[in-house]
N, C-alpha and C positions, 0 to 999 in steps of 0.2 A: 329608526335612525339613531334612538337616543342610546338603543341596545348597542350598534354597532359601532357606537361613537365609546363606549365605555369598552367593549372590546377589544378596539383598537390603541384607547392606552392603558390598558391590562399586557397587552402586548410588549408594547414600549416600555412600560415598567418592568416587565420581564428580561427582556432585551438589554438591557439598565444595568441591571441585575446579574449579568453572565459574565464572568471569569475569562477577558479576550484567553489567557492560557490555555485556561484546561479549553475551553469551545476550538482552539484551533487546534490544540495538538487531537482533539478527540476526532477533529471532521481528517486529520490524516494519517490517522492510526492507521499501521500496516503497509504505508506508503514507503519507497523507495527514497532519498533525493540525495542531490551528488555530496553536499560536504561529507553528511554521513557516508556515502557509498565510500570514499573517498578515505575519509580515515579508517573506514572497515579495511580499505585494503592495507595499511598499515603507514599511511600517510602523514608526515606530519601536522596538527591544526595550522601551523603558517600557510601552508599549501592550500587547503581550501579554503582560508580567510580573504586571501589574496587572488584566486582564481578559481574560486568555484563559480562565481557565475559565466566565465568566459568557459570551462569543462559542460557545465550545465547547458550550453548555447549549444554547442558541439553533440551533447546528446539528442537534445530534442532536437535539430537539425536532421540527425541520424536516426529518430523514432520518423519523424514526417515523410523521410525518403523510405521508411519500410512499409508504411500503414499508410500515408496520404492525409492524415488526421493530425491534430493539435496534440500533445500531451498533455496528458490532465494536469491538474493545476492542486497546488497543497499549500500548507504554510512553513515557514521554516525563521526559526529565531536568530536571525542575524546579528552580530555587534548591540546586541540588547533591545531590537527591533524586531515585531512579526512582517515578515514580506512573503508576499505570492510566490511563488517557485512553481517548478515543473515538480510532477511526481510521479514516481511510475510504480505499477505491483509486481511483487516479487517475481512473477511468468515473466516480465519484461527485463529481469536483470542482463538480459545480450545485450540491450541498448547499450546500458551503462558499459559494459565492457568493454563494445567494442570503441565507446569513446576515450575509454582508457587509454587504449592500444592507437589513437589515432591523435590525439592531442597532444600538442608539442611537449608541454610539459609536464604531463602524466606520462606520454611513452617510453620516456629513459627508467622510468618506476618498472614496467612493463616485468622486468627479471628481481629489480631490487624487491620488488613490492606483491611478490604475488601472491595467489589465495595461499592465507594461513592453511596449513592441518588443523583438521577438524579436532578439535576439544574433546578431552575423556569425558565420555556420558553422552557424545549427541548420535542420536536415533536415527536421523533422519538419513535415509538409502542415497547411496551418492554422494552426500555432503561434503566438501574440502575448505567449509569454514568460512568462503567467502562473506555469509551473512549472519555471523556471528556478533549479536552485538548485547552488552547488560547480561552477558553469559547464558543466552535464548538464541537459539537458531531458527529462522522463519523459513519457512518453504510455499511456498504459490501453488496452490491445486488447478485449481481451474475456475473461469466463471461465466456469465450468463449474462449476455447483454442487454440495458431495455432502450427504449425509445429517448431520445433527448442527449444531450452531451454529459460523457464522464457516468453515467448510471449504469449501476452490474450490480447483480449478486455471485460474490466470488468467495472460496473457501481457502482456507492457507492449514498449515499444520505447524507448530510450533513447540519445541523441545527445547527444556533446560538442559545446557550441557553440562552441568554439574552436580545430577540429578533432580530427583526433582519429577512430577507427574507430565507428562506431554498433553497437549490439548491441540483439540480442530476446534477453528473457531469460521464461522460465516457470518457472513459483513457484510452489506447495503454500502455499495461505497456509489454517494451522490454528492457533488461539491456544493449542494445547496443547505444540507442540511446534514446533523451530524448523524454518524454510522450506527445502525442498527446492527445489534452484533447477538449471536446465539454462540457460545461457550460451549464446548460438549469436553467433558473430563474423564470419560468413562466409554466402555464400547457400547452397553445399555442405551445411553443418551446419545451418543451417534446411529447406530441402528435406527432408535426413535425417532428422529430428526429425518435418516436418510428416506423411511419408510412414508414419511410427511410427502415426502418431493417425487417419491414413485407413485402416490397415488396424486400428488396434482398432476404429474406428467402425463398418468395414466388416463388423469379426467380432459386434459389438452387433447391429447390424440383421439378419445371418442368424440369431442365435441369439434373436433375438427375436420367429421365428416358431412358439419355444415357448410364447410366453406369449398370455394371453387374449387378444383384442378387446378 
């Protein structure tokens, strides 16, 4: 008991100890959410100060009626305040869009406001800028759901459009605690990595001729 009573305020002194900033902006690294979406699209800050959270209502409205689910949940620095927000990963950028296209007062933006041209130097196939933002374009790969709300391992790619080395990075994205991230900078280190996950997959599928039909 005496152990566990000393670990639990180890804990708390720990906890004590953590930076509300950096711990919140780190558990939503890589996350989507509408002001930013919003001034990416070349909006001015009065517009999402004033009405991001009624745009934001509108999205996740618009993610519930595509999926049936809640949108994941991020932090986001408000008027000098961390508040809850919705957040969504770069694969879910349609949400946002099409709340663009649907809210009163984003949809007159609709022509004035739309995806910038992609920036000299960005890599990435397709790109037309929309998520261009601290002169880094994110792109959403794909990810792998696990049991519990808001848990995935998901991979994104990420290029400076003003040169600069590109990186894949894959992320643990769990709202309970913060992202576990592996960095790959190199084709070597992605190879290595990817070669990781063909042989867990590989060891999934043999071991998975214990289970039912």
């Amino acid at each position: 008991m005496a152990h566990a009573a000393m670990l639990r305020q180890r804990h708390i002194r720990a906890a004590q100890a953590v930076d509300l900033g950096v711990l919140y902006t780190s558990i939503s690294a890589g996350m989507l959410l509408a002001r930013r979406y919003l001034t990416g699209r070349g909006i001015d800050q009065e517009l999402p100060d004033r009405y991001g959270s009624a745009f934001g209502r509108t999205a996740a409205k618009i993610y519930r009626s595509a999926t049936g689910s809640e949108p994941r949940r991020a932090w986001s620095l408000v008027s000098g305040k961390w508040r809850r927000v919705n957040g969504y990963l770069p694969a879910e950028t349609d949400v946002l869009d099409e709340a663009f296209t649907t809210y009163k007062r984003t949809a007159e933006y609709v022509v004035e406001a739309a995806p910038v041209e992609a920036e000299d130097g960005c890599r990435i196939p397709a790109c037309v800028g929309t998520w261009h933002y601290d002169k880094t374009c994110v792109a959403g790969l794909a990810e792998v759901a696990f049991d519990g709300p808001d848990v995935a391992l998901a991979a994104e790619l990420s290029a400076p459009t003003t040169g600069g080395t590109p990186s894949l990075v894959a992320f643990i994205y769990n709202m309970s605690s913060l992202n576990t991230r592996r960095e790959m900078r190199d084709r070597a280190s992605a190879a290595e990595f990817s070669a990781q996950l063909r042989r867990l997959a590989d060891a999934i599928d043999g071991a998975s001729a214990f289970l039912p039909a």
